[in-house]
N, C-alpha and C positions, 0 to 999 in steps of 0.2 A: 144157348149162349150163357155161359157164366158169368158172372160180375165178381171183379175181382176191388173189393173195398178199400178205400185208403187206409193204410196204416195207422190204427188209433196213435193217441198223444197218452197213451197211458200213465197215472200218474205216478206210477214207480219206474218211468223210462226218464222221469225230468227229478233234479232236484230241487228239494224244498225250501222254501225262502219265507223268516229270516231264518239266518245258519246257526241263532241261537236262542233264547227263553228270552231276550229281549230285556230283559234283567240290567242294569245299569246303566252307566252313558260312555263306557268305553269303545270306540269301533273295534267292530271284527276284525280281526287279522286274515280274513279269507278275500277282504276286501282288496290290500296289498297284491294279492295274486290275481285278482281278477282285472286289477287296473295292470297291470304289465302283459297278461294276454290279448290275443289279437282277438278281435271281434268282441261279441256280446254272451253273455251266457242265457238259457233261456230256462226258466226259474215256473213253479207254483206255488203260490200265497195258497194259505186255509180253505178260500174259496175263491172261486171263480175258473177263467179257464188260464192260460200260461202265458206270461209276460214274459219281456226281454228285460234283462236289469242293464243299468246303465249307471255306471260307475264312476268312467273317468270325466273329473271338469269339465272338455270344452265338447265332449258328445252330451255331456248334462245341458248345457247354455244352450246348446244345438236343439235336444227337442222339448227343453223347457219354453224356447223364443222364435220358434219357428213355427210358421203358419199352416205347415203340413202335417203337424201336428195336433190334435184335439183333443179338448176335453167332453168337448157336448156330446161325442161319436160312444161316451161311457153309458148313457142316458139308455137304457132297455137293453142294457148287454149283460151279460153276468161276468160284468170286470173282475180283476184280480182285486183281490180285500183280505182283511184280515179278521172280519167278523160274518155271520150269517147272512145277515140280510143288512143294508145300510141305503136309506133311501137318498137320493142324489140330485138335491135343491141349490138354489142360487146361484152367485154370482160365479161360483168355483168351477160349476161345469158350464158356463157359456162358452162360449166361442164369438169373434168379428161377425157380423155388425152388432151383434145384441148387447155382445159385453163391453164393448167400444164406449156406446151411449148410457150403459148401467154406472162403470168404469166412471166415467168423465161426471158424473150428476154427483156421485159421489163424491170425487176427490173438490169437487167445488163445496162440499156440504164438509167435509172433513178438511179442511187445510191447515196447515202447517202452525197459522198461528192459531189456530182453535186445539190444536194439540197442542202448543206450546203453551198455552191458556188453563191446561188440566193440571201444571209441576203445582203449585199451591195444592189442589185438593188432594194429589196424590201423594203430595209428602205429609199431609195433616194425617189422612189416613192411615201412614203406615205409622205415623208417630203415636197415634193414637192406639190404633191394635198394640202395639209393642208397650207403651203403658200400660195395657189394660192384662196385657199376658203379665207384664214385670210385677203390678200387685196383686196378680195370683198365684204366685210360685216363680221359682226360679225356672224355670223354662218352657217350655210348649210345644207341640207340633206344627212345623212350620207352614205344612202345606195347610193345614184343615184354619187353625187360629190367624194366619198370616196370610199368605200367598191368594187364599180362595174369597177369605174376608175382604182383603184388600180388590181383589178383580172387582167383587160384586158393587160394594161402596162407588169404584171410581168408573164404572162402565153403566150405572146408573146416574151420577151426577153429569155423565158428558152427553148420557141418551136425554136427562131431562125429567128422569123418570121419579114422580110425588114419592114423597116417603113413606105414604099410605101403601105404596104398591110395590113395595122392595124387598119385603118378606118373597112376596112372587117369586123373583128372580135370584133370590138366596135358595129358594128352595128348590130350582131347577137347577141352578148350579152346586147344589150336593149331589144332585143326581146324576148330576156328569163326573165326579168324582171318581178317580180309581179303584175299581174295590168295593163302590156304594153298594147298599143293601136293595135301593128302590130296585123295584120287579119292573118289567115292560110295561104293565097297565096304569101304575102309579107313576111311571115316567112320561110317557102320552097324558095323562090327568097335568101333570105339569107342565107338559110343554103347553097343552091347550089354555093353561091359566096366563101363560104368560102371553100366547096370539090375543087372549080378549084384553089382557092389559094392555097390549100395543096397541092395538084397533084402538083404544078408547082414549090414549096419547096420539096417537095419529088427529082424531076428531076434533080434540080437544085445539090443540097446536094449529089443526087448519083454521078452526075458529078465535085465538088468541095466541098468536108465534110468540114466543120468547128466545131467548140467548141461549139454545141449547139444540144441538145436531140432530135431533128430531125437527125442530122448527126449520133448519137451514136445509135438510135433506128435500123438504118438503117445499120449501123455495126452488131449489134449485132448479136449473130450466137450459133448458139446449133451443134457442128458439121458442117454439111454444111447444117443446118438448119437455115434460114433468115424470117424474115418477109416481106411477099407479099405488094405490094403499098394497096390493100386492105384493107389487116390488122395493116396498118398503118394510112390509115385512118381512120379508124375504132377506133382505139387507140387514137386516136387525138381529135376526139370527146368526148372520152370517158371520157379524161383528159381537156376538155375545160370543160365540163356540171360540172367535179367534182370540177374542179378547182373554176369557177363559184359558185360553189353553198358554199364551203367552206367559201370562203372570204365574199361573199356579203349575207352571211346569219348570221356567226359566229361572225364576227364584230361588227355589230348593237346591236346580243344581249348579246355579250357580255359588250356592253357597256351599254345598258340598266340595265343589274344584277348590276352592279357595280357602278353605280351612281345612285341609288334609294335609297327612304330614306331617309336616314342620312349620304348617302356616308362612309361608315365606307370600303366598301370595295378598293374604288377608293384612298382614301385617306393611306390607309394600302398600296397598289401596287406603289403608289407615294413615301412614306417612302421608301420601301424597295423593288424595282428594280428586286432585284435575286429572289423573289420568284413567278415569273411571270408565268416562263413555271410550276409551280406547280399550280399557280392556274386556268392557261387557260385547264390542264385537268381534274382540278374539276367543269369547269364550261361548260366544254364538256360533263360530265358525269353529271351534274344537270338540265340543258336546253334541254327541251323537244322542239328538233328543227326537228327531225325527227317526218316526216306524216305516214298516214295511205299508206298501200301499196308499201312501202320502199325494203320490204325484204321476198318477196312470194317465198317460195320454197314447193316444189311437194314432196310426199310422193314416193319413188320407189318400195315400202314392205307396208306391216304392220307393224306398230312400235307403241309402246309404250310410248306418250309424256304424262308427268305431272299425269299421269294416266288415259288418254285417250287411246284410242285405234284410230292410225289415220292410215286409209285404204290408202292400193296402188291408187294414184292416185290423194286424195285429198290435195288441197293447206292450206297451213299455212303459216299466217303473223305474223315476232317475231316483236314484240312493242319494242323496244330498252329504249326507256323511260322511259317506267316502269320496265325494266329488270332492269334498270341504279338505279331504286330508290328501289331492293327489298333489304329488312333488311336483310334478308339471307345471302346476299352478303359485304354490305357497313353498315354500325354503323353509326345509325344516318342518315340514307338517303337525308332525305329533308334538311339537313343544308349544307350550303357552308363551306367546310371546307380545306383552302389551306395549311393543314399539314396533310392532310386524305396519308399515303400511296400510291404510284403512282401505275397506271394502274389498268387493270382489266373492265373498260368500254366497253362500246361494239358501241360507237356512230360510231366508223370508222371499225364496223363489225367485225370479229371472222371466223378464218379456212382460209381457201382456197382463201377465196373473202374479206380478211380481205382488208382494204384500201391499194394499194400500192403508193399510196402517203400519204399518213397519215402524217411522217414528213413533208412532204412539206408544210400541211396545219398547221401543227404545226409553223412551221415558217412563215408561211404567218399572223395567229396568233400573234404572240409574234412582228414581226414588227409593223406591225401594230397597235395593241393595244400600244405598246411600246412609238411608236411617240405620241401619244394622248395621254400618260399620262405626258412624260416631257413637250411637249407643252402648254398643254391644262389644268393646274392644276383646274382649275372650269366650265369642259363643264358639262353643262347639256343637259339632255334632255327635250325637251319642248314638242314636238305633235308626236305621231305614230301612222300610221295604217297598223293594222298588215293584212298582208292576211287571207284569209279565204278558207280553206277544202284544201290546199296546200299539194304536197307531200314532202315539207320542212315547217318547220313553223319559221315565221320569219316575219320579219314588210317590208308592199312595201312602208315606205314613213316614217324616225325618225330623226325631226330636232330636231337639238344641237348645242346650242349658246356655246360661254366660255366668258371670264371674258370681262367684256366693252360691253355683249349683251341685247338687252332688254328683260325686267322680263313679 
């Protein structure tokens, strides 16, 4: 008897995803045609095995916040990625009941007014980086002097973290930087330096709490349910990488959107102040800053997305991008518009895994950009290079002079 084989999934029978060098923050225009076709397209990231892409808005909402859906089902798979190997910790890939109770100890340890308690240090910071850049020259590179300086500063004064030990976490956060020179072994040398500095903030905090989200992480309690030194490390990472990636990606471009051109935008947020945090969420929801491989979740069922039929088992990656730009959803998509209606984006995700710092980055945001625009009423931007095939897209390197700099 002969065995007659399934038909491989060849990788020159599917096409490649993303459609382009990942280079900027403008969306693909392949995006357009794949939200007006029926169904799903089925795509191969760099590595792993072949995902569904899922493009339009309310099939994004659909398996971003539905329970048939998972993230843990990625854990020993060779999911869709955009890098070699990427090992797959925390909170990101849990799933109900684990994530439910990690979830909840959190957001009790992080709340709203403990984020709204960091605007002081984070506008000191950027005030300070930017004087420290203005009497050394007329301009500087925003992401490495600014954007990266500023994460590290204010995601250690909310951890709690001694100033003895902040070199640590400056040094792992170059290493995450676009483009860094650190090798694998010096990068693992780094991450290990920062697990023994947490372990030794953990001990420390359980023996003398103070006013600092380490100390409240470490309170927090579901009944006589606490979080393990584990899963507080684990947490801590989860919230350096996010922390990290918000400021020193969001910044730059949001400064780029806003000073190109004719500056009409830069000059409008100059004018008028108050309407900042509206327009830092339309320029969340227009910046195509999220990459390919951001947000793979696993089929548990058969289910029915967009009019595909996606089998128990298979992965799907929602494009938040182009979710962000379907007409279905937003009027007028492609235009910046900071009187569009608030919310409704999906850049800081949807359901379960929705961001639980989302404000935070909101504020990290709004300081931020905030200083640089009283400051700095004519920075421009002069040179950027952006990354390439990134699972964030954003520039590793955008000088910007202001007024008294060379042309």
């Amino acid at each position: 008897m002969t065995n007659i084989p399934d038909l491989p999934e060849a990788a020159e029978a599917l096409e490649h995803f993303p459609f382009d060098d990942a280079r900027g923050i403008e969306v693909n225009e392949r995006f357009r045609e794949l939200r007006q076709r029926k169904g799903l397209l089925r795509v191969r990231l760099a590595y792993g095995e072949p995902t569904w892409l899922v493009t339009r808005y309310e099939d994004a909402r659909l398996v971003l916040g539905d329970a048939r859906f998972s993230r843990a089902m990625s854990v020993g798979r060779d999911y869709p990625r955009q890098e070699e190997a990427t090992e797959l910790a925390g909170l990101v890939i849990l799933d109900a009941p684990e994530h439910t109770r990690l979830r909840k100890l959190l957001l009790q340890a992080l709340s709203r007014s403990r984020m709204e308690a960091q605007r002081p240090t984070l506008h000191a910071a950027a005030d300070d980086l930017l004087s420290s850049a203005m009497n050394a020259g007329p301009g500087m590179d925003i992401v490495v002097d600014y954007a990266q300086q500023m994460g590290v500063l204010s995601f250690c004064d909310l951890l709690g973290v001694p100033a003895s030990d902040r070199e640590v976490f400056e040094s792992i956060s170059a290493a995450l930087l676009p483009g860094s020179a650190v090798g694998p072994e010096d990068r693992m040398r780094r991450f290990g330096a920062v697990r023994t500095c947490t372990e030794q903030l953990i001990a420390e905090r359980r023996a003398r709490p103070r006013d600092d989200l380490m100390s409240a992480m470490i309170q927090a309690r579901d009944e006589e349910d606490r979080l393990t030194d584990t899963e507080l490390i684990d947490l801590v990472f989860s919230l350096l990488l996010a922390r990290f990636e918000t400021i020193i990606t969001q910044i730059p471009n949001c400064v780029y959107v806003l000073t190109r051109g004719d500056r009409v935008l830069w000059n409008r947020l100059r004018a008028n102040p108050a309407e900042l945090p509206a327009a830092i969420e339309e320029l969340l929801r227009n910046n195509a800053s999220a990459g390919a491989g951001m947000f793979v979740r696993y089929a548990r069922e058969d289910v029915n997305v967009g009019g595909t039929l996606v089998r128990a088992g298979e992965a799907l990656t929602v494009v938040n991008e182009s979710a962000n730009h379907d007409p279905a959803r937003f009027e007028d998509p492609d235009a910046i518009d900071f009187t569009r209606p608030p919310g409704g984006h999906l850049t800081f995700g949807h359901g379960a895994h929705y961001c639980a710092g989302a404000q935070l980055g909101r504020i990290d945001l709004q300081e931020g950009l905030g200083v640089l625009l009283t400051r700095t009423p004519e920075l421009t931007v002069r040179d950027i290079t952006w990354r390439e095939r990134p699972h964030i897209r954003g520039a590793v390197a955008m000088r910007v002079t202001w007024q008294g700099g060379p042309e």
